[in-house]
C-alpha positions in Angstrom: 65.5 -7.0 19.5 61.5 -7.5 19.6 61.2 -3.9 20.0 63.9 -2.9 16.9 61.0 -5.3 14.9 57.9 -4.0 15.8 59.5 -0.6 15.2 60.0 -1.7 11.8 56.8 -3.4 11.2 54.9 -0.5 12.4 57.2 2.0 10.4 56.3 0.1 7.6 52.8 -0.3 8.0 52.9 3.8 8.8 54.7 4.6 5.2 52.2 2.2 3.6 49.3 3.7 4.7 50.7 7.3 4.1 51.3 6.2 0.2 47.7 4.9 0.2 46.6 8.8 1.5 48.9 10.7 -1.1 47.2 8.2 -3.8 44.2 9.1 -2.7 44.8 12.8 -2.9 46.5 12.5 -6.5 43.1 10.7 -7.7 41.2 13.1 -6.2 42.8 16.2 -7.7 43.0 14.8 -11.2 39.2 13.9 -10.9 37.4 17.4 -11.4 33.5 17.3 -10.6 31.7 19.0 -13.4 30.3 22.0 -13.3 26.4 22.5 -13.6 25.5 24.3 -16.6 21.5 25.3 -16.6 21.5 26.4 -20.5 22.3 22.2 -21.3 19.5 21.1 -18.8 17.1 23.7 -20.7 18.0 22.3 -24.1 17.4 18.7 -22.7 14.0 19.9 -21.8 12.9 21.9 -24.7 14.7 18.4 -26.8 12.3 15.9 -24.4 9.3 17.8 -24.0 9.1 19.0 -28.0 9.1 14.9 -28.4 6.6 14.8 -26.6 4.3 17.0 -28.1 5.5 15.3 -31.5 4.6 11.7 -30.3 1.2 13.2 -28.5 0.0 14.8 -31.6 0.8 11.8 -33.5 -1.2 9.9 -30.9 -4.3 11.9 -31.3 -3.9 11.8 -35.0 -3.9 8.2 -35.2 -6.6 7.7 -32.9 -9.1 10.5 -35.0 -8.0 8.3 -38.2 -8.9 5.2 -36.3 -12.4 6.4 -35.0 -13.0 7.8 -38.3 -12.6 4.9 -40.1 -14.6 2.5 -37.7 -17.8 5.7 -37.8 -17.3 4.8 -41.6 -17.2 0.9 -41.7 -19.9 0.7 -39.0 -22.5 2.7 -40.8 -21.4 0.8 -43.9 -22.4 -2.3 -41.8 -25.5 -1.5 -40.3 -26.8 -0.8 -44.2 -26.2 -4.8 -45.5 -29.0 -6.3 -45.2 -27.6 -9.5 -44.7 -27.2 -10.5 -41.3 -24.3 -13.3 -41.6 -22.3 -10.4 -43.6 -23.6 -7.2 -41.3 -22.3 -9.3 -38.3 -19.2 -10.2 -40.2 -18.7 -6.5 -41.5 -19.1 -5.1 -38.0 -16.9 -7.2 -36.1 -14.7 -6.5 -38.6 -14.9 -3.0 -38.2 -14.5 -3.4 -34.2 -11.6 -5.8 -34.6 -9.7 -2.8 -37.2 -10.1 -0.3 -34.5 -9.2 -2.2 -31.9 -5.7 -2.9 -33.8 -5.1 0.9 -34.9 -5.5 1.9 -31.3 -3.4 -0.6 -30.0 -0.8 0.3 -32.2 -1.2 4.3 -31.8 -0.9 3.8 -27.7 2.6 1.0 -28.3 3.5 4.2 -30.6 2.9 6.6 -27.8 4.5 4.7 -25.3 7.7 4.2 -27.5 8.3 7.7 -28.1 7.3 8.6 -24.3 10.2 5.9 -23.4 12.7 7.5 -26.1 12.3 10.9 -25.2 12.8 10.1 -21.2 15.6 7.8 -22.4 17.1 10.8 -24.3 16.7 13.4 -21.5 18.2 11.2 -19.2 21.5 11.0 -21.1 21.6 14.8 -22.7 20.6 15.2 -18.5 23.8 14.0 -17.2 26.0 15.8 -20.1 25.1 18.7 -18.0 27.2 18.2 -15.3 26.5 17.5 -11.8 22.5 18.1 -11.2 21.4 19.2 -7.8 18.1 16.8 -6.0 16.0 20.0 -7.0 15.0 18.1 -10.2 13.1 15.1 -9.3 11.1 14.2 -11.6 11.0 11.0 -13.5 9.6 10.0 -16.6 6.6 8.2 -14.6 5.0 11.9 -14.8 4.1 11.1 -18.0 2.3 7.9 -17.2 -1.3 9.0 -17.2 -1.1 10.5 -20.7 
C-alpha cells in the first residue's frame, strides 16, 4: 500500500513538473527576440547627435550674447563718474552675466539630458543591441 502511494505522489509530482517544462517551451516560442536592425540605431544617432549640435550651438550663442552684453554694460560703467552708481552699474553688469550663463549651461544640460533620454528609447526600438555600444550619455559631460 505505501508503495501504490508514493507511486502516485511521485507520478504526480513527475506530470506536474512536465506541465511546468511544456509551459515553459509554449512561452518561449511565442516570445520572439527581436532582430537587430543597424539602419534604426543610425537614425537614433544622426536624431541624438544633430540635438546636440542644436543645443551646443545654442549654448555658444547664448554665452557670445551674454559676454557681449556684459563688454557693453561694463564699459558703460567704468564711464559714470560717480562712484556709488559706477559700483552699482558694474555689479550689475556682473550679476546679468552671471544669470545668462547660468541659464545658457541649465539650457545645455537639458537638451544634453533630452537627447540621451531620446536615444535611449529610439535605442531599444532597434531591437536587441550587442555590448559593442557602450557608451553612455556621461561622454558628453565635459562639454
Amino acid at each position: 500500500m505505501k508503495k501504490i502511494i508514493l507511486s502516485l505522489i511521485l507520478s504526480i509530482f513527475c506530470l506536474g513538473l512536465a506541465g511546468i517544462a511544456s509551459a515553459d517551451d509554449a512561452t518561449n516560442t511565442a516570445t520572439t527576440t527581436p532582430t537587430f536592425d543597424p539602419v534604426c540605431m543610425q537614425n537614433a544617432i544622426e536624431k541624438r547627435d544633430t540635438a546636440l549640435i542644436v543645443g551646443i550651438d545654442a549654448y555658444v550663442a547664448a554665452i557670445k550674447t551674454a559676454l557681449t552684453a556684459r563688454k557693453d554694460a561694463l564699459k558703460a560703467a567704468w564711464l559714470i563718474t560717480d562712484k556709488t552708481q559706477r559700483r552699482s552699474a558694474l555689479k550689475t553688469a556682473w550679476k546679468n552675466f552671471r544669470t545668462a550663463r547660468d541659464q545658457a549651461r541649465k539650457d545645455w544640460k537639458s537638451a544634453k539630458r533630452t537627447a540621451w533620454k531620446t536615444f535611449y528609447a529610439d535605442r531599444k526600438a532597434c531591437g536587441k543591441v550587442t555590448s559593442e555600444d557602450w557608451t553612455t550619455s556621461g561622454v558628453d559631460n565635459n562639454i
